[in-house]
MIGUVEX-874474 format. One record per atom (N, C-alpha, C): residue in three letters; atom name; y negated, x negated, z negated. Coordinates in nm, 4 decimals. Layout:
% MIGUVEX-874474
+------+------+----------+----------+----------+
| rest | atom |       c2 |       c1 |       c3 |
+------+------+----------+----------+----------+
|  ALA |   CA |        Y |        X |        Z |
...
+------+------+----------+----------+----------+
END
This chain:
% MIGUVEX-874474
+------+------+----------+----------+----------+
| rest | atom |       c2 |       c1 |       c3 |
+------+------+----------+----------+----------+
|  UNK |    N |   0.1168 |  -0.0840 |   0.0000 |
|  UNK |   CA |   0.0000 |   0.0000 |   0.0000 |
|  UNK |    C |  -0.1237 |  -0.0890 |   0.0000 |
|  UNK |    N |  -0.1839 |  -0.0864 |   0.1132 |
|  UNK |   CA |  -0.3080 |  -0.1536 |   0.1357 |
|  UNK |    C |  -0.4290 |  -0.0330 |   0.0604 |
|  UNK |    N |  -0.5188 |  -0.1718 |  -0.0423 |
|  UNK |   CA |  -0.5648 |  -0.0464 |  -0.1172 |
|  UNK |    C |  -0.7184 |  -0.1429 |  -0.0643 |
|  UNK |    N |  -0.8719 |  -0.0486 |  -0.0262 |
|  UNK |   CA |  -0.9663 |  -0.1701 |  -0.0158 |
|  UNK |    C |  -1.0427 |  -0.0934 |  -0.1724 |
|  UNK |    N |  -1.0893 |  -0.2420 |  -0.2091 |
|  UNK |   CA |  -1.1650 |  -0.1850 |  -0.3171 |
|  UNK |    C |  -1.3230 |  -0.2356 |  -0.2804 |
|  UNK |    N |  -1.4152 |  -0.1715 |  -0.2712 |
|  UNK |   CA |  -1.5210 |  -0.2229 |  -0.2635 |
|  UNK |    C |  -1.6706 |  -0.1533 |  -0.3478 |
|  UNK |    N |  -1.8214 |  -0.1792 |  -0.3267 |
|  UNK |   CA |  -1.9110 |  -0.1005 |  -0.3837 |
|  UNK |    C |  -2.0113 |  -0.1614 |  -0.3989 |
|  UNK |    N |  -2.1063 |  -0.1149 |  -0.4715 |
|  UNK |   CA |  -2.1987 |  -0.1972 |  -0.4707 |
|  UNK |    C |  -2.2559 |  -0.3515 |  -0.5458 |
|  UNK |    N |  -2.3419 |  -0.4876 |  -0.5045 |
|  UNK |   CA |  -2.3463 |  -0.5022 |  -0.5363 |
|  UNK |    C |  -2.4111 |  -0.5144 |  -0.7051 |
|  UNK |    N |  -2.4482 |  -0.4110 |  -0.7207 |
|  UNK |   CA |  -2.5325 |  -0.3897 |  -0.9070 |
|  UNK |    C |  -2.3775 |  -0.3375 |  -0.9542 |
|  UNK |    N |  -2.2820 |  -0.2881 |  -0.8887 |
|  UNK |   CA |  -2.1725 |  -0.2519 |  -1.0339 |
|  UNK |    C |  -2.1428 |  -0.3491 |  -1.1200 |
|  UNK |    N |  -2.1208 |  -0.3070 |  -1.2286 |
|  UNK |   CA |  -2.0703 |  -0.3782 |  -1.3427 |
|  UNK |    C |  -1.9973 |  -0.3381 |  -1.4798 |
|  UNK |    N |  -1.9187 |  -0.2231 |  -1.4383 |
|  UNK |   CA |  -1.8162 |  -0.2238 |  -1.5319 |
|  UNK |    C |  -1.7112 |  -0.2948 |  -1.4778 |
|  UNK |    N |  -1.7278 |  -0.3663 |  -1.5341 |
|  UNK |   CA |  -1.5487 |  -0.4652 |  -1.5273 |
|  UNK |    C |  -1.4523 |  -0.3917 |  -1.5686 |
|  UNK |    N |  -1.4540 |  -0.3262 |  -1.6396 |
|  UNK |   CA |  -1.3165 |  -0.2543 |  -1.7723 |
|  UNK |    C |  -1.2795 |  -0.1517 |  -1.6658 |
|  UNK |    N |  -1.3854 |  -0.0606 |  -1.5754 |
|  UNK |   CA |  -1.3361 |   0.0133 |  -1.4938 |
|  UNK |    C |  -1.2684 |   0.0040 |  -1.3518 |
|  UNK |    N |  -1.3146 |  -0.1215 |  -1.2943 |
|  UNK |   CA |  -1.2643 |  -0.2091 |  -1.1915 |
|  UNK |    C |  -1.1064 |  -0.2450 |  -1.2548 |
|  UNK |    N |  -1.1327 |  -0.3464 |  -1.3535 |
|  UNK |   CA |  -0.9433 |  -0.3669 |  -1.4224 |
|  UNK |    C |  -0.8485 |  -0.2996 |  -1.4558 |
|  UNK |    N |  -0.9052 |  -0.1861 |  -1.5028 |
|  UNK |   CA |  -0.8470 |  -0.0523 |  -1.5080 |
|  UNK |    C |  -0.7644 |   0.0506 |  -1.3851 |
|  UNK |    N |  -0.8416 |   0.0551 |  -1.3163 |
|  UNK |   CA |  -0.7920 |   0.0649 |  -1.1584 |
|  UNK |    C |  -0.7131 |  -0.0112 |  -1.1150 |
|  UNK |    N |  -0.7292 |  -0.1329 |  -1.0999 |
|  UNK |   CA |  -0.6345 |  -0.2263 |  -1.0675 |
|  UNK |    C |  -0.4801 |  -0.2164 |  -1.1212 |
|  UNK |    N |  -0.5205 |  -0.2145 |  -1.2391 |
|  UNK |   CA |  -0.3801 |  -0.2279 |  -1.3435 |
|  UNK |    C |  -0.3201 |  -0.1383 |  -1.3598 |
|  UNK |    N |  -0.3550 |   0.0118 |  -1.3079 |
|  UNK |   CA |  -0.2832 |   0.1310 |  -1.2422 |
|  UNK |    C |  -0.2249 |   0.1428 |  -1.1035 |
|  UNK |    N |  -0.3135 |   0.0979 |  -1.0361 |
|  UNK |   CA |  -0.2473 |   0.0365 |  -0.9067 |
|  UNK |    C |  -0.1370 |  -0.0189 |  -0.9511 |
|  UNK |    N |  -0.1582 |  -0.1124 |  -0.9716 |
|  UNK |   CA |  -0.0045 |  -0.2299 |  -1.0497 |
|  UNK |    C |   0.0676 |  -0.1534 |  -1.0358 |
|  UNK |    N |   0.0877 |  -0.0974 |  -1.1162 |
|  UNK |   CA |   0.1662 |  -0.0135 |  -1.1988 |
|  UNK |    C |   0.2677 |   0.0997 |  -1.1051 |
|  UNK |    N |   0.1774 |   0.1403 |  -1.0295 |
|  UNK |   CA |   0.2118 |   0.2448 |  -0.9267 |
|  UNK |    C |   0.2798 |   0.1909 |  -0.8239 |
|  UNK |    N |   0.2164 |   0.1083 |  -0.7513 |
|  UNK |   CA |   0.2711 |   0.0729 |  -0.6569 |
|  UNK |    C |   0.3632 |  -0.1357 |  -0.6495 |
|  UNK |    N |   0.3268 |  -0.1467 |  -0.7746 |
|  UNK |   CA |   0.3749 |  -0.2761 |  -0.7868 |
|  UNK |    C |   0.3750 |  -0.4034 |  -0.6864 |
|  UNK |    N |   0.4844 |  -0.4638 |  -0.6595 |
|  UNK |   CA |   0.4312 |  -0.5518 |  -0.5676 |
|  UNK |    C |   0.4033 |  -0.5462 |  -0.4152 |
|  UNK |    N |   0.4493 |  -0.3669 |  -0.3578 |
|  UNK |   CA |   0.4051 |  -0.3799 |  -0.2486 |
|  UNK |    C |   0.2631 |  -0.3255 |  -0.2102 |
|  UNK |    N |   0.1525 |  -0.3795 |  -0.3622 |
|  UNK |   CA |   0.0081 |  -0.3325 |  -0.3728 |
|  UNK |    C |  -0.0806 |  -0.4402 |  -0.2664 |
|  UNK |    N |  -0.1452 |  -0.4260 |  -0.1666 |
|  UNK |   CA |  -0.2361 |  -0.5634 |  -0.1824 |
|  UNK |    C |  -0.3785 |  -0.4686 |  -0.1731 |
|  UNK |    N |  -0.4821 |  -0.5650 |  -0.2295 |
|  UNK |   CA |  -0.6223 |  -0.5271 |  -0.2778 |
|  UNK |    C |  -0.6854 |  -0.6243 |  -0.1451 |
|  UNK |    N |  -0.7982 |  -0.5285 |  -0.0879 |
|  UNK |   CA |  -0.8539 |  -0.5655 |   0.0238 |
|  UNK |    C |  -1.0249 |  -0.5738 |  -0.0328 |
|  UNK |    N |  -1.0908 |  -0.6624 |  -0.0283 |
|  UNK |   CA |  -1.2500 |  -0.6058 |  -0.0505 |
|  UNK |    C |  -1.2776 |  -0.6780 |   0.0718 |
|  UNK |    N |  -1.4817 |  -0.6784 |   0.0456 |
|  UNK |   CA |  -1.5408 |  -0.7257 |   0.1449 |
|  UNK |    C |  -1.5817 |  -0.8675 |   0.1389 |
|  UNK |    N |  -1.5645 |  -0.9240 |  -0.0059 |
|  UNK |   CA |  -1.5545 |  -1.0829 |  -0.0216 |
|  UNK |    C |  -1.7380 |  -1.0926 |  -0.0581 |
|  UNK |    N |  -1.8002 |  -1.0253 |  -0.1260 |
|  UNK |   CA |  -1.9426 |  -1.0204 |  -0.1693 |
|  UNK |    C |  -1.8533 |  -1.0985 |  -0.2583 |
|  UNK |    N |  -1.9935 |  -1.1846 |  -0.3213 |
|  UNK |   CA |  -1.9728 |  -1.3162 |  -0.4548 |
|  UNK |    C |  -2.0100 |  -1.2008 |  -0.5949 |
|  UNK |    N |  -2.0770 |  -1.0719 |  -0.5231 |
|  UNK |   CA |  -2.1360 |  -0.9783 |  -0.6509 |
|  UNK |    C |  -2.0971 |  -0.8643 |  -0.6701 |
|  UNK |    N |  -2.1206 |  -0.8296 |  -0.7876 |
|  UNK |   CA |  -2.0842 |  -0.6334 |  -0.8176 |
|  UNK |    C |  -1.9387 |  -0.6103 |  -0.7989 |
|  UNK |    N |  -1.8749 |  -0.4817 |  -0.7156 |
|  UNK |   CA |  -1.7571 |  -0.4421 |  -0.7238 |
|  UNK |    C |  -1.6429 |  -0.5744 |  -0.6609 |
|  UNK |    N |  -1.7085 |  -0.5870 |  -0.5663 |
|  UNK |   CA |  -1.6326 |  -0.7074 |  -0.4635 |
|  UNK |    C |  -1.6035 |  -0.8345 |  -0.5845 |
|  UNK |    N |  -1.6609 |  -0.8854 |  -0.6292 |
|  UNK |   CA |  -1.6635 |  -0.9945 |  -0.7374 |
|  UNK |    C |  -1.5427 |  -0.9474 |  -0.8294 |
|  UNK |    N |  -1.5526 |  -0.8222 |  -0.8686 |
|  UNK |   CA |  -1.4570 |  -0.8081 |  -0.9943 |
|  UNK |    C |  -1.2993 |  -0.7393 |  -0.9425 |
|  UNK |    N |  -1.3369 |  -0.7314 |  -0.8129 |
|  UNK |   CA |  -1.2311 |  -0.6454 |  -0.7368 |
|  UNK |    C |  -1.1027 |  -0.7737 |  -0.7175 |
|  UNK |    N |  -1.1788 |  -0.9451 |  -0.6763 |
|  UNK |   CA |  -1.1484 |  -1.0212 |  -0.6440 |
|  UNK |    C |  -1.0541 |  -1.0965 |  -0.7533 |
|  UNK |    N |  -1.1869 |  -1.0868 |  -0.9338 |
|  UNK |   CA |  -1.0931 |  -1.1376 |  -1.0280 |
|  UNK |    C |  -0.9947 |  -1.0859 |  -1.0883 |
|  UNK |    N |  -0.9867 |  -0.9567 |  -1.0721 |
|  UNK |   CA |  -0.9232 |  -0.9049 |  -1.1626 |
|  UNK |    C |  -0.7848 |  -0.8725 |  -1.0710 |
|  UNK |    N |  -0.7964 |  -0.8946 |  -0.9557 |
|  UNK |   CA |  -0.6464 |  -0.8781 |  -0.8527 |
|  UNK |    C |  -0.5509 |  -0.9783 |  -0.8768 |
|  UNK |    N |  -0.6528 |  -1.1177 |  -0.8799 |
|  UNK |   CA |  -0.5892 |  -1.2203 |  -0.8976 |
|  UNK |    C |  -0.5344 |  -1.2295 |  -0.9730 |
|  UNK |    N |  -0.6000 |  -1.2147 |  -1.1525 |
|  UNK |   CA |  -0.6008 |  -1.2190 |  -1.2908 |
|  UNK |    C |  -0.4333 |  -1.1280 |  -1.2733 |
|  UNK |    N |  -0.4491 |  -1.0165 |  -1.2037 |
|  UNK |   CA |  -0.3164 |  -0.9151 |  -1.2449 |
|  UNK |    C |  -0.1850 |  -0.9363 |  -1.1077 |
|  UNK |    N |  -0.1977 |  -1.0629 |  -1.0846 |
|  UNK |   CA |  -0.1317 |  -1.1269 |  -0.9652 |
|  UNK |    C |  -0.0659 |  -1.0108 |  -0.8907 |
|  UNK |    N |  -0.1656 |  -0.9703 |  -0.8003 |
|  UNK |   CA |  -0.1608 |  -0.9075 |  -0.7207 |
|  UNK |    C |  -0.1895 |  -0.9399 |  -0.5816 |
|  UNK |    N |  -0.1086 |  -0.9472 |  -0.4418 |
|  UNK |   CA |  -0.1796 |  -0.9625 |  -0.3399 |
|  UNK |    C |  -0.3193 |  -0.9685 |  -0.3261 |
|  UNK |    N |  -0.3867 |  -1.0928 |  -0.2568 |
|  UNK |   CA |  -0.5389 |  -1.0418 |  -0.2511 |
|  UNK |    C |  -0.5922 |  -1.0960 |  -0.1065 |
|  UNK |    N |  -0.6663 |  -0.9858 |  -0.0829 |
|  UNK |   CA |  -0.7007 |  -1.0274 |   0.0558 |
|  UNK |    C |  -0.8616 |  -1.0088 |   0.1080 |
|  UNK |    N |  -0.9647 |  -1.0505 |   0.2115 |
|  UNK |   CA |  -1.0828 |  -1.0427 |   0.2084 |
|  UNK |    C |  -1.1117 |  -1.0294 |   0.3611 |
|  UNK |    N |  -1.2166 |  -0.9282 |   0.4205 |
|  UNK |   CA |  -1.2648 |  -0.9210 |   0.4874 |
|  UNK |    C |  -1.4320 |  -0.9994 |   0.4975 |
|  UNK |    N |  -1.4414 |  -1.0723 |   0.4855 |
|  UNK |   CA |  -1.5559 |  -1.1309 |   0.4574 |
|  UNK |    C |  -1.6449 |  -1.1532 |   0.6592 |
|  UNK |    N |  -1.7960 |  -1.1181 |   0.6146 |
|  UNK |   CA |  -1.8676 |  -1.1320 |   0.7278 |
|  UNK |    C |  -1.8391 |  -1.2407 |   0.8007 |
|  UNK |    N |  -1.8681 |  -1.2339 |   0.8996 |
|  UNK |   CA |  -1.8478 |  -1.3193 |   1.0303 |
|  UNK |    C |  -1.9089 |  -1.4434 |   1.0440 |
|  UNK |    N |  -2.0755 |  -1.4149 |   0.9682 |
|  UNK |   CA |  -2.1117 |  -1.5090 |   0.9572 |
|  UNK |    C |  -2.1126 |  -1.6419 |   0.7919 |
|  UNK |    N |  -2.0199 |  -1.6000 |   0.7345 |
|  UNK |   CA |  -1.9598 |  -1.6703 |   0.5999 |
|  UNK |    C |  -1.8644 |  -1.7548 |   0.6517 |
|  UNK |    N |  -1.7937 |  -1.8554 |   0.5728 |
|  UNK |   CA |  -1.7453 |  -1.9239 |   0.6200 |
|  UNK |    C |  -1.6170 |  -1.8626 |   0.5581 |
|  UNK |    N |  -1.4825 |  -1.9388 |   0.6020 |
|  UNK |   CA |  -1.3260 |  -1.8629 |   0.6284 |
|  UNK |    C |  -1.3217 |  -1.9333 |   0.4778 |
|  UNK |    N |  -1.2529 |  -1.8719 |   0.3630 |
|  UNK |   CA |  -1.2030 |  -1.9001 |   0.2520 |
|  UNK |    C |  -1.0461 |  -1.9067 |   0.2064 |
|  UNK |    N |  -0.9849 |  -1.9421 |   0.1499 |
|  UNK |   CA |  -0.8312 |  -1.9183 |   0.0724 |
|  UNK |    C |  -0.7911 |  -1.7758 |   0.0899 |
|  UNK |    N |  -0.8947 |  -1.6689 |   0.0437 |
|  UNK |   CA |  -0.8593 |  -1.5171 |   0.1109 |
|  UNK |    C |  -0.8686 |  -1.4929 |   0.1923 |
|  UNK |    N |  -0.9839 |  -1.5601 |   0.2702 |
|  UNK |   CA |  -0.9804 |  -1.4406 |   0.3923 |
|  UNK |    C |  -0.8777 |  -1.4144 |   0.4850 |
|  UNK |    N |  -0.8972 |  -1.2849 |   0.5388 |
|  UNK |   CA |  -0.7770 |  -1.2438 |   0.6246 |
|  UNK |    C |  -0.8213 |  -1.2762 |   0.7650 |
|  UNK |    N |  -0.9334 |  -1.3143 |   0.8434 |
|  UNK |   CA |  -0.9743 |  -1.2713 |   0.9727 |
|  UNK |    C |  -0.8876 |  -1.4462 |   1.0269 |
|  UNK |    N |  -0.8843 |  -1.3971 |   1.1715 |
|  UNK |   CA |  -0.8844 |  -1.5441 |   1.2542 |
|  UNK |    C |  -0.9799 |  -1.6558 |   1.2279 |
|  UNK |    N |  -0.9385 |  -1.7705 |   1.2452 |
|  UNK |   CA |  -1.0441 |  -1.8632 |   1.2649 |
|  UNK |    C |  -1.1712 |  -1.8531 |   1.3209 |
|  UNK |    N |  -1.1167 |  -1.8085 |   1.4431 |
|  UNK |   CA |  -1.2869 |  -1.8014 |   1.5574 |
|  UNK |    C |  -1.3295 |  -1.6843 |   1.5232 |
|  UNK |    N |  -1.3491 |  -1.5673 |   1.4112 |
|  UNK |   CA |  -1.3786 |  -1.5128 |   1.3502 |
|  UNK |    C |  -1.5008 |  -1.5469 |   1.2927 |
|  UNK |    N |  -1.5292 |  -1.6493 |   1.2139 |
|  UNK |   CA |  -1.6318 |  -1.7602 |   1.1337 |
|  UNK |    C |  -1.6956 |  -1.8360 |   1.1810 |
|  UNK |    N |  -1.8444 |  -1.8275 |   1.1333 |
|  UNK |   CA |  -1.9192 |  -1.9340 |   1.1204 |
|  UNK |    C |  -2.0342 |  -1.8541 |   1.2995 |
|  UNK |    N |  -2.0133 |  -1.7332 |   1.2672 |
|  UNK |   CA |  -2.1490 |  -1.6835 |   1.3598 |
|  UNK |    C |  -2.2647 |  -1.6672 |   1.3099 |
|  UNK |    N |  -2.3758 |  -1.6387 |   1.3671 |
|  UNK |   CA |  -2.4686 |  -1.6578 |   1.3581 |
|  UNK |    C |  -2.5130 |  -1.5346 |   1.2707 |
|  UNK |    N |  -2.5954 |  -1.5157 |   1.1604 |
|  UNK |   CA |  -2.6345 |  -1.4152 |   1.0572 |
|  UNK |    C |  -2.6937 |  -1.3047 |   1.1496 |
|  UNK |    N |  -2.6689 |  -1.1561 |   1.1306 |
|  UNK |   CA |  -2.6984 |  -1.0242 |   1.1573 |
|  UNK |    C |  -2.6807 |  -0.9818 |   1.0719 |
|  UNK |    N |  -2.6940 |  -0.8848 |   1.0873 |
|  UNK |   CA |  -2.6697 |  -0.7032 |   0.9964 |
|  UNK |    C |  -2.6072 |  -0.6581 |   1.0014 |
|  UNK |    N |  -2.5771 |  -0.6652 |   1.1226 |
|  UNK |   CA |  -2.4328 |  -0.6551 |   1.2209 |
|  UNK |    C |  -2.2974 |  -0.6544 |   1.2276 |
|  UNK |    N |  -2.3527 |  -0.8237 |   1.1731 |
|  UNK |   CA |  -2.1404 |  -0.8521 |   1.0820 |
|  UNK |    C |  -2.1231 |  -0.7779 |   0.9825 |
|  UNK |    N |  -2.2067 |  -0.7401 |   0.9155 |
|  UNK |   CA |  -2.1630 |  -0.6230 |   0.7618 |
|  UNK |    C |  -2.0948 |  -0.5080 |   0.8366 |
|  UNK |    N |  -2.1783 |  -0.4444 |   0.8776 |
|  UNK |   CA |  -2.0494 |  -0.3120 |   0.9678 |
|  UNK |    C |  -1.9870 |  -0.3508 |   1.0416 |
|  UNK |    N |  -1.9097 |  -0.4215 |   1.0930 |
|  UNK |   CA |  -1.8673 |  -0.4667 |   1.1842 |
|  UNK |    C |  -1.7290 |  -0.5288 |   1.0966 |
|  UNK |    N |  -1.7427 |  -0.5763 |   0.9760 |
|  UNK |   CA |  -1.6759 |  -0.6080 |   0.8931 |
|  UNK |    C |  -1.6278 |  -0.4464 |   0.7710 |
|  UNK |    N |  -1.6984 |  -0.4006 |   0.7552 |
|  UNK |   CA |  -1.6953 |  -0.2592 |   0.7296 |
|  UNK |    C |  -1.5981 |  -0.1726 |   0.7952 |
|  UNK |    N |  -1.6166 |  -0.1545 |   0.9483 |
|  UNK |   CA |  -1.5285 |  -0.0581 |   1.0074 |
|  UNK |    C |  -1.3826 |  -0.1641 |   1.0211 |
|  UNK |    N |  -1.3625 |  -0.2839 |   1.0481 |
|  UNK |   CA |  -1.2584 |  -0.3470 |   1.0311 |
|  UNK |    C |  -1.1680 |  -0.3077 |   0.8789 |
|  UNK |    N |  -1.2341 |  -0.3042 |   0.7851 |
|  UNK |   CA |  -1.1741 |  -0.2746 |   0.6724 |
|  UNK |    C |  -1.1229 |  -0.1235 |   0.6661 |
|  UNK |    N |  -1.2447 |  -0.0465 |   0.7030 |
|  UNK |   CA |  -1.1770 |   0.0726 |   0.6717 |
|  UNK |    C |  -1.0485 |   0.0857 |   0.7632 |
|  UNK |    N |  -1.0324 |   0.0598 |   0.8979 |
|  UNK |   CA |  -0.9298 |   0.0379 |   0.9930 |
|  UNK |    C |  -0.7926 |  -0.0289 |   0.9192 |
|  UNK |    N |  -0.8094 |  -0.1582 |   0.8048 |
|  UNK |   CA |  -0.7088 |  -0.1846 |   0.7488 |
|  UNK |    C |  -0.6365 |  -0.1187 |   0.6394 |
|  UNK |    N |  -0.7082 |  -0.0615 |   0.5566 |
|  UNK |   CA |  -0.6737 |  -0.0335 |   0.4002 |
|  UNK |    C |  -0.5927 |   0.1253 |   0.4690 |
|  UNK |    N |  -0.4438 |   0.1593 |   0.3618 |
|  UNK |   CA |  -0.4749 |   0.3152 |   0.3875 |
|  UNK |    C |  -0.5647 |   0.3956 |   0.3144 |
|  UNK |    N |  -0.5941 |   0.2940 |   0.1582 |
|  UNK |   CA |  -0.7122 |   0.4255 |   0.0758 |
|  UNK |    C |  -0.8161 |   0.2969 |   0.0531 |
|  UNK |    N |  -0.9363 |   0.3969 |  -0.0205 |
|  UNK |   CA |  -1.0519 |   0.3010 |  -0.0075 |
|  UNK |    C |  -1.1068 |   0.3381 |  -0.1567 |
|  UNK |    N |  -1.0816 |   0.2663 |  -0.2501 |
|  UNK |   CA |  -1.1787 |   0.3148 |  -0.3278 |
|  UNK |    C |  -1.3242 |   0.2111 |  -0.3749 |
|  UNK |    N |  -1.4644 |   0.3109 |  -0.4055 |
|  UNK |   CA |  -1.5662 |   0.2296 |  -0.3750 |
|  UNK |    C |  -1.6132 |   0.2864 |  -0.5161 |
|  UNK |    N |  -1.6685 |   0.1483 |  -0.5870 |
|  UNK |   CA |  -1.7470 |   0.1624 |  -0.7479 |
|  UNK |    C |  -1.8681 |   0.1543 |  -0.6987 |
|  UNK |    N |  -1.9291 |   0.2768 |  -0.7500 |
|  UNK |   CA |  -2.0919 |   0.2832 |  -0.7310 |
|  UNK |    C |  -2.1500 |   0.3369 |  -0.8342 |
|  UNK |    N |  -2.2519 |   0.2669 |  -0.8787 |
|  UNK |   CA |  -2.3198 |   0.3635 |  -1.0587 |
|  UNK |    C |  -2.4392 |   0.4673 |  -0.9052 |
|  UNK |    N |  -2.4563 |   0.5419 |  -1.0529 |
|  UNK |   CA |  -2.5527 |   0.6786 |  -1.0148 |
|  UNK |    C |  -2.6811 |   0.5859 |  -0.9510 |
|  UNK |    N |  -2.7267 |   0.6337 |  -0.8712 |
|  UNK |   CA |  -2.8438 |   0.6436 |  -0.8336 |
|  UNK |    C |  -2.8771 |   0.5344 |  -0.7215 |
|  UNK |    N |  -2.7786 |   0.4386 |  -0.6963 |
|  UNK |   CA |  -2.7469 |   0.3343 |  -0.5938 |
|  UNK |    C |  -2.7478 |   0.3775 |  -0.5037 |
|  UNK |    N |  -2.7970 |   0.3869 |  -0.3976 |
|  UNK |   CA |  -2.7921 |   0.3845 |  -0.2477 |
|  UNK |    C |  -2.6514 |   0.3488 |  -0.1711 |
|  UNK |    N |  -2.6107 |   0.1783 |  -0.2001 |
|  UNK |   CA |  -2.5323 |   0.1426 |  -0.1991 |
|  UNK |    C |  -2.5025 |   0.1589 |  -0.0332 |
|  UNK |    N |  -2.5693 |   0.0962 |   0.0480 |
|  UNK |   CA |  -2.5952 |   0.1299 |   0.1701 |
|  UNK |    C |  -2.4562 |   0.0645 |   0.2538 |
|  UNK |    N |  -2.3967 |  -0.0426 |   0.1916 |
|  UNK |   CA |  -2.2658 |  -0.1647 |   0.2640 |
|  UNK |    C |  -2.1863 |  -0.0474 |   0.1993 |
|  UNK |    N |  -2.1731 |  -0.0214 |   0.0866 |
|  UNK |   CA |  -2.0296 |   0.0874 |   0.0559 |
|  UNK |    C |  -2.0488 |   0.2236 |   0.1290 |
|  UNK |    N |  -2.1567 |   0.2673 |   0.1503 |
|  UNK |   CA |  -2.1843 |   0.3816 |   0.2288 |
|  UNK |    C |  -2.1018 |   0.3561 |   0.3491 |
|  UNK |    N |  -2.2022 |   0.2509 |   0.4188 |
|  UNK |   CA |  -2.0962 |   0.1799 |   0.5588 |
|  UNK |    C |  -1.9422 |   0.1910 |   0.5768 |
|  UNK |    N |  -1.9029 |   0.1317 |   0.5346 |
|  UNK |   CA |  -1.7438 |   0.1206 |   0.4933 |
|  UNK |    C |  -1.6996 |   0.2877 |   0.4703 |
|  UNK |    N |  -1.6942 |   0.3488 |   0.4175 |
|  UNK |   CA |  -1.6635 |   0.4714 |   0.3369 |
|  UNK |    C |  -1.6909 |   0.5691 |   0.4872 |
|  UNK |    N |  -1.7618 |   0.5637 |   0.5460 |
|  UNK |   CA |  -1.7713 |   0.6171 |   0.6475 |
|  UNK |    C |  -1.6974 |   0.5655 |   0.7948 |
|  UNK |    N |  -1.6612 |   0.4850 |   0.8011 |
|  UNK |   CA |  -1.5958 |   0.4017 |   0.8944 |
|  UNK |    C |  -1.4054 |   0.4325 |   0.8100 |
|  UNK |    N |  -1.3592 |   0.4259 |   0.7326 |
|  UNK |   CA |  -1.2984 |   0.4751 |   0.6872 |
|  UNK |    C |  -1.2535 |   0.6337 |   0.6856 |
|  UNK |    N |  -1.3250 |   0.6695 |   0.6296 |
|  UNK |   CA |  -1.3458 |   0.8363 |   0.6880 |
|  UNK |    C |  -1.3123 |   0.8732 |   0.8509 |
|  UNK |    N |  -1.3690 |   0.7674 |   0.9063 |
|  UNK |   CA |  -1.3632 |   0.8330 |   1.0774 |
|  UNK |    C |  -1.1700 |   0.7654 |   1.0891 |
|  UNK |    N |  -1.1154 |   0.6588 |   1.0318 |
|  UNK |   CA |  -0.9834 |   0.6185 |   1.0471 |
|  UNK |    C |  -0.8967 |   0.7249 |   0.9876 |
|  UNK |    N |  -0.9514 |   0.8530 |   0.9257 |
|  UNK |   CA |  -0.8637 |   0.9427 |   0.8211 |
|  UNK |    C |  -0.8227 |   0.8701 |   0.7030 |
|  UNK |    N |  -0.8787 |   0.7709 |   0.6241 |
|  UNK |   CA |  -0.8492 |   0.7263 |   0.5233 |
|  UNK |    C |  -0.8895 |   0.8022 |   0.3784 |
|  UNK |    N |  -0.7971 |   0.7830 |   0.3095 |
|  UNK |   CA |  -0.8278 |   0.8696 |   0.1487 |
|  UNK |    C |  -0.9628 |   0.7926 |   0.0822 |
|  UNK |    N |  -1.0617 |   0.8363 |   0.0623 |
|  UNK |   CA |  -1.1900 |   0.7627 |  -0.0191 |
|  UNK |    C |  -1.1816 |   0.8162 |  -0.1452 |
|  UNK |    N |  -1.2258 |   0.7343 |  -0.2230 |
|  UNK |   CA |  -1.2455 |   0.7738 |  -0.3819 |
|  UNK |    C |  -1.3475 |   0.7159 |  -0.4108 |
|  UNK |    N |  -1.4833 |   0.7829 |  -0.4682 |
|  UNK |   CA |  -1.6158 |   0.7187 |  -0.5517 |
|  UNK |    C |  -1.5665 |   0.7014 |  -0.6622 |
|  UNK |    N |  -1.5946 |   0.6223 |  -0.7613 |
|  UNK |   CA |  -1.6012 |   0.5917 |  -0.8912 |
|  UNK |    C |  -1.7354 |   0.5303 |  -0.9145 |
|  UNK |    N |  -1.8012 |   0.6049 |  -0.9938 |
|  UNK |   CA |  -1.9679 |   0.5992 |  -1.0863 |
|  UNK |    C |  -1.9288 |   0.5439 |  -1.2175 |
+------+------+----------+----------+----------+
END
C-alpha cells in the first residue's frame, strides 16, 4: 500500500504525523511504503522521520530542480533542472499518480497551496484523500 503523506510546510504536530504512521504500520505492515514530497519542513519533514524512525519503506518525490538524494524515487536525468514553480506540480501530479491514498496534514487556516496541488491531482487519479488539521 503506497500511502503519500504530505502538507503543509507550518505543520507541526509530530505526535499526529507518528501516530498515523504507526497505524499504518500496523495495518498494513511491511507491504506499507510512505511517499512524501521531500520538503526539509512541516508535514514532509516529519512524514520522512518518523517512517524511517518506524522502519518503514520510505520514498520521495522531490522537485526536479533539488538534487537526487538516498530517497528519492525519480530517474537520474530527472535532477538538477533549472528552478520553476513548475517542478512543484509537476512533482505533485506525479505523486498523486503514485500513491493509492493521500493523506495531507494541514492546521486551520493554511492555504497550503503545494498540498492543495497534490490533493487535487490525486483526486483527478481517483485516489482516497484524507485532511488532517
Amino acid at each position: 500500500m503506497k500511502v503519500g503523506i504530505i502538507g503543509s510546510t507550518h505543520y507541526e504536530n509530530k505526535k499526529k504525523i507518528k501516530q498515523t504512521i504507526f497505524q499504518l504500520k500496523q495495518k498494513f505492515g511491511s507491504d506499507l511504503v510512505i511517499i512524501s514530497g521531500g520538503s526539509p519542513n512541516g508535514a514532509d519533514r516529519y512524514a520522512k522521520k518518523y517512517a524511517l524512525e518506524l522502519d518503514c519503506e520510505y520514498k520521495e518525490v522531490n522537485p526536479s530542480h533539488t538534487p537526487k538524494n538516498l530517497y528519492s524515487c525519480m530517474r537520474e536525468d530527472w535532477y538538477g533542472k533549472q528552478y520553476s514553480i513548475r517542478n512543484f506540480h509537476v512533482r505533485n501530479k506525479i505523486l498523486g499518480s503514485m500513491v493509492d491514498r493521500l493523506i495531507a496534514f494541514i492546521p486551520k487556516g493554511d492555504p497550503a497551496v503545494g498540498a492543495a496541488s497534490a490533493i487535487t491531482y490525486a483526486e483527478k487519479f481517483s485516489k482516497k484523500c484524507v485532511v488532517i488539521t
